[in-house]
C-alpha positions in Angstrom: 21.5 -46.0 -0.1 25.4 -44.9 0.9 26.4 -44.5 4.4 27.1 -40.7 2.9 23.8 -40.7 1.8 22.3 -41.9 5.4 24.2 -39.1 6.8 23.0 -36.8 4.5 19.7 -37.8 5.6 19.9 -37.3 9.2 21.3 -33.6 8.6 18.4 -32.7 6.4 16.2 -34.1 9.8 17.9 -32.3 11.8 17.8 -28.7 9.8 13.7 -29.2 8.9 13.0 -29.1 12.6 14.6 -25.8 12.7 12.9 -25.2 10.0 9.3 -26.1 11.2 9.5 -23.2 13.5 10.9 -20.6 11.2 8.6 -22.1 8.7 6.8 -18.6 7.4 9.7 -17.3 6.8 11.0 -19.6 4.1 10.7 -18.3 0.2 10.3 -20.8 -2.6 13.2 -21.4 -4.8 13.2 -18.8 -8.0 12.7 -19.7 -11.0 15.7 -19.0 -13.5 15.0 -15.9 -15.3 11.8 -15.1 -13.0 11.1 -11.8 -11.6 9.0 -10.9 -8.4 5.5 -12.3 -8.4 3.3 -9.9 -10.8 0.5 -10.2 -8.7 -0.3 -8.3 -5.4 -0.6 -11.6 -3.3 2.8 -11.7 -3.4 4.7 -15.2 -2.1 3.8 -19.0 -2.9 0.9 -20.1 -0.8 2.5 -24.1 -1.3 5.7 -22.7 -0.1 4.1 -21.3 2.7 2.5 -23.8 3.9 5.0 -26.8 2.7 7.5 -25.0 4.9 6.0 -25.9 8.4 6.7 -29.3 7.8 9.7 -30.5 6.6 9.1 -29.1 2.9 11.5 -28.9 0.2 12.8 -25.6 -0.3 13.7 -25.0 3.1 17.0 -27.6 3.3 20.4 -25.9 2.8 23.0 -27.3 0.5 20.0 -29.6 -1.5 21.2 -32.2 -3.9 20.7 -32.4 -7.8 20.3 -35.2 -10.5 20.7 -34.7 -14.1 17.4 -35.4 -16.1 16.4 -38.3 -17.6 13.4 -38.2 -20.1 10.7 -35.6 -20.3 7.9 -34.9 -18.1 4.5 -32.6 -19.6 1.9 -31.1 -17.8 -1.0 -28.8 -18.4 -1.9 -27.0 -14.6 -6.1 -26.3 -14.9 -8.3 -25.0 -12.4 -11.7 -26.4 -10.7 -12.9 -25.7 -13.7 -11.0 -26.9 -15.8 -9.1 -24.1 -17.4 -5.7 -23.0 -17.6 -3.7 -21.5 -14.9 -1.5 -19.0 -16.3 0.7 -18.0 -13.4 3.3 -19.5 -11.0 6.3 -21.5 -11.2 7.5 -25.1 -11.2 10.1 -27.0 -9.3 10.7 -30.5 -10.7 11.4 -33.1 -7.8 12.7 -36.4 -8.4 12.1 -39.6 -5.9 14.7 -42.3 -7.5 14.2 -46.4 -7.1 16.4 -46.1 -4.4 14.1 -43.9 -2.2 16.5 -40.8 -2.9 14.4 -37.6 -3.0 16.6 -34.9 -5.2 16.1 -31.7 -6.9 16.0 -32.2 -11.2 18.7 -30.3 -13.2 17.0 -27.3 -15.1 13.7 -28.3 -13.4 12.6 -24.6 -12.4 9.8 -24.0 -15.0 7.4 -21.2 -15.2 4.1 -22.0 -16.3 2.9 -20.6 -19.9 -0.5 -19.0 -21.1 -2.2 -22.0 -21.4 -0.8 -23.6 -17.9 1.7 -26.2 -19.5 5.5 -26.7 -18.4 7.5 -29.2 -20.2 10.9 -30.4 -18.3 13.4 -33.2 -17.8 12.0 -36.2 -15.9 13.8 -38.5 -14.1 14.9 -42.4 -13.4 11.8 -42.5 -11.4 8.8 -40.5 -10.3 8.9 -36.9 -10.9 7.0 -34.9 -8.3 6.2 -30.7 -9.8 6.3 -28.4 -6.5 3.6 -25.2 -7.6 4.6 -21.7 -6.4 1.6 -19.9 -6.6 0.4 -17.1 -4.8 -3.0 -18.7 -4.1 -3.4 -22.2 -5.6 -2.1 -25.7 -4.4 -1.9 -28.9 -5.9 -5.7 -30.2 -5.4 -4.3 -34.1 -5.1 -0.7 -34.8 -4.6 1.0 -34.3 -8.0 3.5 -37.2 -9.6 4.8 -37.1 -13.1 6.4 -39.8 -15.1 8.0 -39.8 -18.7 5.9 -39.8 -21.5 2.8 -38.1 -22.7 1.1 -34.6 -21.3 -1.0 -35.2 -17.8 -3.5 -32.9 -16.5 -2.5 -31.5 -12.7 -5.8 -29.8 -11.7 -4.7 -26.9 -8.9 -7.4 -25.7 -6.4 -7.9 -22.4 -4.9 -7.0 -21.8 -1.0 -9.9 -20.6 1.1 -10.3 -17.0 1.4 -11.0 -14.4 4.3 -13.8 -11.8 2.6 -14.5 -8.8 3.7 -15.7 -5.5 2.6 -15.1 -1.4 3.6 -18.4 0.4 3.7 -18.9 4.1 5.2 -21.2 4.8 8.5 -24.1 4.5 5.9 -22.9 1.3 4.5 -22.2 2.3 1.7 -19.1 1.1 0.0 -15.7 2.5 -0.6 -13.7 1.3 -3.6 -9.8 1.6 -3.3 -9.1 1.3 0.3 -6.0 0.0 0.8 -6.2 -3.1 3.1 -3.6 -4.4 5.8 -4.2 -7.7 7.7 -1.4 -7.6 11.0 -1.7 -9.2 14.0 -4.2 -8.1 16.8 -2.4 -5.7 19.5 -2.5 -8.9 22.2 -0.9 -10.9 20.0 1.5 -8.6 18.3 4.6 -9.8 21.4 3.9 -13.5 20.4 6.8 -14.3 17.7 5.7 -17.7 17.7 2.4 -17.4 15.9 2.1 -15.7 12.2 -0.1 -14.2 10.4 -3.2 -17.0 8.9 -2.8 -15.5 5.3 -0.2 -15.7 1.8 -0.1 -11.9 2.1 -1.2 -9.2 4.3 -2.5 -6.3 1.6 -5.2 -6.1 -1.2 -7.8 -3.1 -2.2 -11.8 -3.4 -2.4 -13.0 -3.1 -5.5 -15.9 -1.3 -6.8 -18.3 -3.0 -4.4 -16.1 -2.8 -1.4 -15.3 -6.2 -1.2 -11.4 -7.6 -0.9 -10.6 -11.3 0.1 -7.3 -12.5 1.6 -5.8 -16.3 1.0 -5.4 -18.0 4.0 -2.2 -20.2 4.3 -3.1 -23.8 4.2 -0.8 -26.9 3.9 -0.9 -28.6 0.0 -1.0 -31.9 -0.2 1.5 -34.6 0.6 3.5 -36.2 -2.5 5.5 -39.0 -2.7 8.5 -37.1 -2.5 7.3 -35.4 0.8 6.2 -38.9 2.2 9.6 -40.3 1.0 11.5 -37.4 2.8 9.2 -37.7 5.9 7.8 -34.2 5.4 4.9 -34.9 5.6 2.6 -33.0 8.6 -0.9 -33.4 10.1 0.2 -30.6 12.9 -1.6 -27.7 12.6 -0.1 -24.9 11.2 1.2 -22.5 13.8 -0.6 -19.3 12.9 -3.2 -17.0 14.2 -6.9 -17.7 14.2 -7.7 -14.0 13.6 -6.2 -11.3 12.2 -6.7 -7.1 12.5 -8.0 -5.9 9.4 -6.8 -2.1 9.0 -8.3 0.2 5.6 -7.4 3.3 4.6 -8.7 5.3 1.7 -8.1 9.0 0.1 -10.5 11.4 2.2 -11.5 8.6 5.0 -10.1 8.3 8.6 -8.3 4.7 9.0 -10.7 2.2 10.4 -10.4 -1.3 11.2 -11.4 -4.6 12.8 -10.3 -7.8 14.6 -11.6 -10.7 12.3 -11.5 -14.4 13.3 -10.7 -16.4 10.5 -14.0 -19.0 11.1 -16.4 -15.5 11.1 -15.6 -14.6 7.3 -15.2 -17.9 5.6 -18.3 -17.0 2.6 -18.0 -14.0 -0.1 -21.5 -13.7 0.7 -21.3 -12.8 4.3 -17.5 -10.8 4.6 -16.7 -8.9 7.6 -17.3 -5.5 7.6 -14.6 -2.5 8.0 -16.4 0.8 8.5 -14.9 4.3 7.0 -15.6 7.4 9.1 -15.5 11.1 7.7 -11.8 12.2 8.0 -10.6 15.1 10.2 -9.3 18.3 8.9 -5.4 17.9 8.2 -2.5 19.0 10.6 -0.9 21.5 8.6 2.3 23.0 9.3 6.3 24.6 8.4 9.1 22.4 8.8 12.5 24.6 8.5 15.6 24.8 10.0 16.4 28.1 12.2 17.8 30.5 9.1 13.9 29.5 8.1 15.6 27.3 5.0 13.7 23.8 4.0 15.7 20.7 4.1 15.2 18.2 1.6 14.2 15.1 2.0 12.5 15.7 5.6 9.5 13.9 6.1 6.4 14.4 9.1 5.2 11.3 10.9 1.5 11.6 13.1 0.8 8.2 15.1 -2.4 8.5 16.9 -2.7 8.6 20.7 -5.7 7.0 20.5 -4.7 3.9 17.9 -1.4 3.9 18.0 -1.6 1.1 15.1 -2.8 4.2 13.4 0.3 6.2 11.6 0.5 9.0 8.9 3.7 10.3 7.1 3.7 13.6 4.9 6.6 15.0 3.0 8.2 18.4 4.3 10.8 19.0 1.7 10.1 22.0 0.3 9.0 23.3 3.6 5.6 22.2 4.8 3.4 19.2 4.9 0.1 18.2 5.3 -1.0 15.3 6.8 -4.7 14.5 6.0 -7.2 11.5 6.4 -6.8 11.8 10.0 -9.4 10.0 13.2 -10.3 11.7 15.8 -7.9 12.2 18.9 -5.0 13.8 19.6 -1.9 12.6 17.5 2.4 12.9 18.2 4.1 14.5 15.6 7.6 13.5 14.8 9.9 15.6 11.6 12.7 12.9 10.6 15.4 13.4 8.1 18.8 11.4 7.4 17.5 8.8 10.2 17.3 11.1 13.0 14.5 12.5 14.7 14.7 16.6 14.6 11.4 17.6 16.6 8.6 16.2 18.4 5.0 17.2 19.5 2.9 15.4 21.8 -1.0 16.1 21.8 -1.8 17.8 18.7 -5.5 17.7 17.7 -6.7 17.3 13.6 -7.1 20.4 11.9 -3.9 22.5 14.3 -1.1 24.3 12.2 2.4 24.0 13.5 5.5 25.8 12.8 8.4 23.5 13.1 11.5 26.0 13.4 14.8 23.8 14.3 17.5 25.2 16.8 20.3 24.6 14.3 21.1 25.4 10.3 21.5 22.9 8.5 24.9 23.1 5.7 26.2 20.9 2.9 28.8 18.7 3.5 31.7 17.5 1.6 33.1 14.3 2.7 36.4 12.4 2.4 37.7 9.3 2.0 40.9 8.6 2.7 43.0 5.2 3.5 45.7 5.0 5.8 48.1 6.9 4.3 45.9 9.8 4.0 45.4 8.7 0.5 41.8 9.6 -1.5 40.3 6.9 -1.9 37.7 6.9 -5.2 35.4 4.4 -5.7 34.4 3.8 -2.0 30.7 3.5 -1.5 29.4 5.2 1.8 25.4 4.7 2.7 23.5 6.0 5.7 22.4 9.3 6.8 22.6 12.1 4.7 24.6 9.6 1.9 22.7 7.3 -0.2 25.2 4.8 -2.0 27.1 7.2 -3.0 30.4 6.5 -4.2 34.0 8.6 -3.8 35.1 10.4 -7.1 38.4 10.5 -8.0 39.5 13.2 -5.2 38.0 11.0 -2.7 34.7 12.8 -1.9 31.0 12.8 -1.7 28.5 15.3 -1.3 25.4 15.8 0.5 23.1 19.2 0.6 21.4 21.0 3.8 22.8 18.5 6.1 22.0 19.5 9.8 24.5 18.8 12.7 24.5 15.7 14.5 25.8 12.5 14.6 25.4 10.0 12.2 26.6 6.4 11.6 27.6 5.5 8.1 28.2 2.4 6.1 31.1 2.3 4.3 32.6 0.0 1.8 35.5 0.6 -0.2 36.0 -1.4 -3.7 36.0 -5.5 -3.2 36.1 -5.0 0.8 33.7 -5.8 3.2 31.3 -2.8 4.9 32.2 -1.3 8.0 30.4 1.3 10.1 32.1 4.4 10.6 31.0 7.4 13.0 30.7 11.3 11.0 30.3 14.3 13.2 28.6 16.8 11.8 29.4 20.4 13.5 27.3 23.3 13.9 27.8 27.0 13.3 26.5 30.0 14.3 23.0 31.3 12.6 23.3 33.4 10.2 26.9 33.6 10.4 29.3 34.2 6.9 30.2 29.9 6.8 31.1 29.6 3.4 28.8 27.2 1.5 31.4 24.6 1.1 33.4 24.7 4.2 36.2 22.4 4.3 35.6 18.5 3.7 34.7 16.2 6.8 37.1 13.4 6.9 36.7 9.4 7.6 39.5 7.0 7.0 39.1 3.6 5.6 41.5 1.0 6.7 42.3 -1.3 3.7 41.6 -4.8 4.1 38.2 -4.3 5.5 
């Protein structure tokens, strides 16, 4: 191996221990072409759990070799048929102990689980990115004819959502986080490839739990490979929600729901009757794209969110307990109301009127400036038209901090000041344009 290479080396050390503790945060190479997982596990449980070691994937600036040869695979379950999801990254481990990324090696697996893709001057290692599969024994490929790579299922956490009767409710919508005394700790993450799913018609919903995939000979020639346990969570707070149901939920250690046949159990109460209510502004006007938040005094994990913009809102499938309502719109809070029990009516009348706003752009000349693309609050990547301006309707007075970018510069932040005026009064409906000027070069 060069000295460049040796050097190379040590960097990649050096960066994977960084990367050991960001390790859940690391995303699996795309494949060319490839979308977002279809499935709703999204993520690659290998990725995942590849990551907290020194994994490939996770190294910036990662060499390449051309292909040399073919490799073929067909990717089966236990049970011997196909796996018809996920994607392949094609790994090389050269005579000389060089471990490099192959050349238009990102495959995606077809319906009957084969990839075909160049091979190498050496052994040919396939990284899987599935959302709950790993390699059962290390995978290595060589030139020549099709192998059989048989991929295993990750263990699951089962549970099921049943009502005070145990009965069970179909559809809930599932949400593993972490328990409230471990929701400070950034060091420890969640135990599972994703945190949502739905019970089906029996209930029941599983969760794959993160586990580390075996170690091939391109991890072992890297050095990548771990025996440390991974650094996440040995329980989990399961959270369900369903159409007519008040939330309900449950701390679940991972070794207490390990069997389909005895899940853990989140139970359904009856919901509360809906806080009901008017959200205008004080000429009694709605405002678009408001929206009503409740979070629960009682569960603060517990939150609701109702829109308002055509002037009231409900906000059902609601626990017992008083709950704090909040009316947001553009990013800014407009109202709030503390101890407000399930089943009140409110009427959320706002001091000021809210008004539409024309907005220019200018450079620093005074110039219009078209073309410029301005995000944050009431604007929504909008861009200038030719005179410079963009519009927003039933805007309420405030401040707001926008993000502005004008054609091939970089964004900036820019402060807007929207004024008030007297309810009720004769303001024309397009008063004159608010002005921000963007210095070119940004």
């Amino acid at each position: 191996m060069s000295g460049a290479r040796y050097r190379w080396a040590g960097l990649a050390v050096a960066v994977a221990l960084v990367a050991a503790a960001l390790w859940v945060l690391q995303r699996p190479p795309r494949s060319r072409g490839e979308g977002a997982e279809g499935e709703a596990e999204q993520g690659s449980a290998a990725g995942l759990g590849r990551g907290a070691g020194r994994g490939r994937g996770v190294t910036p600036r990662e060499t390449s070799v051309p292909g040399h040869g073919w490799v073929r695979a067909q990717v089966v379950d236990e049970d011997g048929a196909a796996v018809t999801e996920g994607r392949i990254t094609l790994w090389c481990l050269s005579t000389d102990g060089a471990v490099d990324r192959v050349q238009g090696g990102a495959l995606t697996l077809d319906e009957d689980g084969r990839f075909e893709g160049p091979g190498c001057r050496g052994v040919v290692c396939p990284e899987l990115h599935h959302p709950y599969r790993v390699p059962a024994e290390p995978w290595s490929l060589r030139s020549g004819p099709e192998q059989v790579l048989e991929a295993r299922s990750l263990p699951r956490l089962w549970g099921r959502v049943v009502d005070p009767e145990g009965a069970p409710v179909a559809g809930a919508r599932i949400v593993a986080s972490k328990p409230p005394e471990d929701a400070d700790d950034p060091t420890a993450a969640l135990p599972v490839v994703s945190p949502q799913t739905s019970s089906d018609a029996e209930g029941e919903f599983s969760l794959a739990r993160i586990e580390r995939p075996p170690c091939d000979p391109c991890q072992q020639a890297r050095g990548a490979c771990s025996q440390e346990a991974l650094p996440v969570l040995d329980r989990v707070l399961l959270t369900a929600r369903a159409p007519g149901w008040a939330p309900g939920s449950a701390v679940v250690a991972l070794d207490e729901a390990t069997e389909a046949d005895a899940p853990a159990q989140v139970v359904l109460q009856p919901a509360q009757a809906a806080i009901t209510g008017r959200l205008v502004d004080a000429e009694g006007q709605p405002l678009p794209g408001a929206s009503v938040l409740a979070r629960s005094e009682v569960q603060p994990a517990e939150q609701h969110q109702a829109a308002a913009a055509d002037g009231v809102f409900a906000l059902d499938s609601l626990g017992e307990g008083p709950y704090t309502v909040r009316a947001i719109k553009d990013g800014r809070e407009l109202v709030r109301r503390s101890g407000v029990e399930p089943g009140a009516t409110l009427e959320l009348r706002l001091a000021d009127a809210a008004r539409d706003v024309e907005l220019e752009v200018v450079d620093e000349q005074g110039r219009p400036w078209p073309g410029v693309r301005v995000d944050g609050g009431p604007f929504a990547g909008q861009r200038s038209d030719a005179q410079g301006l963009v519009r927003a309707q039933r805007v309420l007075p405030g401040a707001y901090i926008l993000r502005v970018r004008p054609p091939g510069g970089r964004a900036r932040a820019h402060d807007l000041e929207v004024p008030g005026g007297p309810v009720g009064s004769a303001e024309p409906r397009n008063p004159s344009p608010l002005r921000i000027e963007v210095a070119s070069g940004t």
